[in-house]
C-alpha positions as CSV (number, residue, x, y, z in Angstrom):
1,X,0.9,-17.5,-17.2
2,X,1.3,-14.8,-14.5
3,X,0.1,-15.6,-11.3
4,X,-2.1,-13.9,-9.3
5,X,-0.8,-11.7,-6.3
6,X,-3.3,-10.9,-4.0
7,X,-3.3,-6.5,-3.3
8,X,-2.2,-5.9,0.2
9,X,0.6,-8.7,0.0
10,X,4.1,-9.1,0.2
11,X,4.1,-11.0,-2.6
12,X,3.0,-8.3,-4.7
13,X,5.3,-5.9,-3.1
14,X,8.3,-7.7,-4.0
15,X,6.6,-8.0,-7.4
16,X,6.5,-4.5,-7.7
17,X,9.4,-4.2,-6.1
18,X,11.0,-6.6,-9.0
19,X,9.8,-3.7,-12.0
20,X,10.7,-1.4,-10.4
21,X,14.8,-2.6,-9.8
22,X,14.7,-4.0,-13.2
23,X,14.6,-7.9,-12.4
24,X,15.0,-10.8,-10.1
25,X,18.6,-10.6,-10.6
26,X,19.0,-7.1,-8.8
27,X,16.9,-8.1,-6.3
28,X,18.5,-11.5,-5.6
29,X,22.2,-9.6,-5.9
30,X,20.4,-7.0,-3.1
31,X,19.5,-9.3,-1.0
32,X,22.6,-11.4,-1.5
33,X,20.4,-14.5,-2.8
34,X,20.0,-16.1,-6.4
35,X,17.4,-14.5,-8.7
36,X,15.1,-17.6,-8.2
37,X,15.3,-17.8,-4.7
38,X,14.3,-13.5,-4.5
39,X,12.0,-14.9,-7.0
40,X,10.7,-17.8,-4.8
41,X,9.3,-15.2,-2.3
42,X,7.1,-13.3,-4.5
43,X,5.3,-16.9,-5.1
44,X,2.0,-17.3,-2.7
45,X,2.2,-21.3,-3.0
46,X,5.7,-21.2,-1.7
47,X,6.8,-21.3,1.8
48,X,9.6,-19.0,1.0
49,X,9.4,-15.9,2.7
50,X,10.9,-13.0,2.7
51,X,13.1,-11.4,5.6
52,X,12.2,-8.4,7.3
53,X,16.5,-6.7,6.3
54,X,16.1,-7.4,2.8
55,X,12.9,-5.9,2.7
56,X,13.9,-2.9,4.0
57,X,17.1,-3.5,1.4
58,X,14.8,-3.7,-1.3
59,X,12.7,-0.5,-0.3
60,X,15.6,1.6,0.1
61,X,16.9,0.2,-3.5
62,X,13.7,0.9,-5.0
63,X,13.6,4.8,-3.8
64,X,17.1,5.0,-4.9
65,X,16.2,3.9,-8.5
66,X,13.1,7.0,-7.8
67,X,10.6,5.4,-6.8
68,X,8.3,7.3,-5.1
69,X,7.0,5.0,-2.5
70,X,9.0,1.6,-1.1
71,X,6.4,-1.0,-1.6
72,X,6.8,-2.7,1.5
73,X,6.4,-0.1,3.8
74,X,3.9,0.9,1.4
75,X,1.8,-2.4,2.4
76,X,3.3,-2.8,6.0
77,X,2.3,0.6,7.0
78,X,-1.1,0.3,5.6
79,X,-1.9,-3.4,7.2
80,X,-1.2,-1.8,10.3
81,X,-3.6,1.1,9.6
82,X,-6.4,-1.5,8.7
83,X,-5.8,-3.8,12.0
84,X,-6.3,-0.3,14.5
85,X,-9.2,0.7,11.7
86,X,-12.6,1.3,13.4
87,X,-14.5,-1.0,10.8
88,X,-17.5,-1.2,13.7
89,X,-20.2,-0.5,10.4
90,X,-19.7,-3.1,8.0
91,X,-21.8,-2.0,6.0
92,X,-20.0,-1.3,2.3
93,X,-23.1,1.1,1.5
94,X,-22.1,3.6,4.0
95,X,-18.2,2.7,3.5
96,X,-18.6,4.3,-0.3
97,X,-20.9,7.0,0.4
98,X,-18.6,8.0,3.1
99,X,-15.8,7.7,0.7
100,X,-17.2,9.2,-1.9
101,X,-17.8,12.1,0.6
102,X,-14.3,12.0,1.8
103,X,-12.3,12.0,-1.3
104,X,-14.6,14.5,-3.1
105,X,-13.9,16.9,-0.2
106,X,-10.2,16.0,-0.7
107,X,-10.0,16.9,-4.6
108,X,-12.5,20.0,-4.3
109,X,-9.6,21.3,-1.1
110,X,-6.9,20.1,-3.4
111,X,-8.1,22.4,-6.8
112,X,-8.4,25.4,-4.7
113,X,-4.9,25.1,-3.1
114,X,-3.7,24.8,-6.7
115,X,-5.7,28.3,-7.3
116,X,-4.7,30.2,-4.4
117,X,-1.9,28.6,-2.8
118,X,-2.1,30.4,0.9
119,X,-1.5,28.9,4.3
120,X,-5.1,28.3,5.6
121,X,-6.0,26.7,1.8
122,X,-2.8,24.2,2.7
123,X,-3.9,23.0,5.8
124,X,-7.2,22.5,4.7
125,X,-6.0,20.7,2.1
126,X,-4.2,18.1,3.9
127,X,-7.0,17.6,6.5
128,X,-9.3,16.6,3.7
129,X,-6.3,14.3,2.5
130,X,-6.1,12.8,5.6
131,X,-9.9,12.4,6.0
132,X,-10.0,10.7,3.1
133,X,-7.1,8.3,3.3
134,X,-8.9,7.6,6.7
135,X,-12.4,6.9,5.4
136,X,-10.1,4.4,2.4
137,X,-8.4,2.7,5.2
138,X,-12.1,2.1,6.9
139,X,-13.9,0.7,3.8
140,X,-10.7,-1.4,3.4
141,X,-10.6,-2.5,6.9
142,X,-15.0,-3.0,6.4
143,X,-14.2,-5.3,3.3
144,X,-11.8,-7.3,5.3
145,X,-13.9,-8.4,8.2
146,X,-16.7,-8.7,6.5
147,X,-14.7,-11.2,4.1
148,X,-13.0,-12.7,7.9
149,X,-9.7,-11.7,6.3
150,X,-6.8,-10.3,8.2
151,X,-4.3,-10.4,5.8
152,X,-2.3,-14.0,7.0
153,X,-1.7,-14.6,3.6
């Protein structure tokens, strides 16, 4: 039976990280450990834990293989995004409709830069995007308090 890995965890990121490098074994021979013990950190009941070098190791490994993200900078980077988030209205109501708002802007910004391709159509573009990614990180950061989580897990 797989077990579960909460989002927003190391644990999934070395998961992910594990797919995408084809096994415990790679990771383990990155990180010079045995696959079980690589395999160890991915486990939430464990008190293994991974170290902040093989990580990055594993990252690196994982856009070398073409990855397009390194999972955990992916989830490092966005943790830290959530603890500065202004999540002041906890209200998940307003999150989505904001969201909703947000990302619908972003996609609408994003098809007309696909049309026309110019300068102005760019930058609006990626200030939509970032709008939106900011608006996500807010609801997240919303869900989290209201839940009293701040991701010790």
């Amino acid at each position: 039976m797989t077990k579960r890995r909460e989002p927003l965890t190391f644990h999934l990121a070395l998961t992910k990280a594990a797919a995408i490098l084809g096994g415990w074994d790679t990771v383990g021979g990155i990180c010079g450990v045995t696959p079980r013990a690589a395999s160890n950190w991915s486990e939430p009941d464990t008190n293994a834990e991974i170290r902040l070098i093989d990580a990055e190791r594993i990252d690196r490994a994982c856009l070398d293989q073409g990855s397009k993200v390194a999972p955990f900078h992916q989830v490092y980077s966005l943790r830290l995004d959530l603890a500065g988030a202004d999540a002041t209205d906890l209200c998940i109501t307003r999150a989505a409709a904001a969201t909703a708002k947000e990302t619908g802007e972003a996609v609408a910004a994003l098809i007309v830069l696909a049309q026309s391709a110019n300068a102005e159509d760019r930058r609006t573009a990626r200030r939509e995007i970032e709008e939106a990614i900011a608006t996500l990180t807010g609801a997240l950061a919303a869900i989290d308090r209201q839940e009293g989580n701040v991701h010790e897990r």
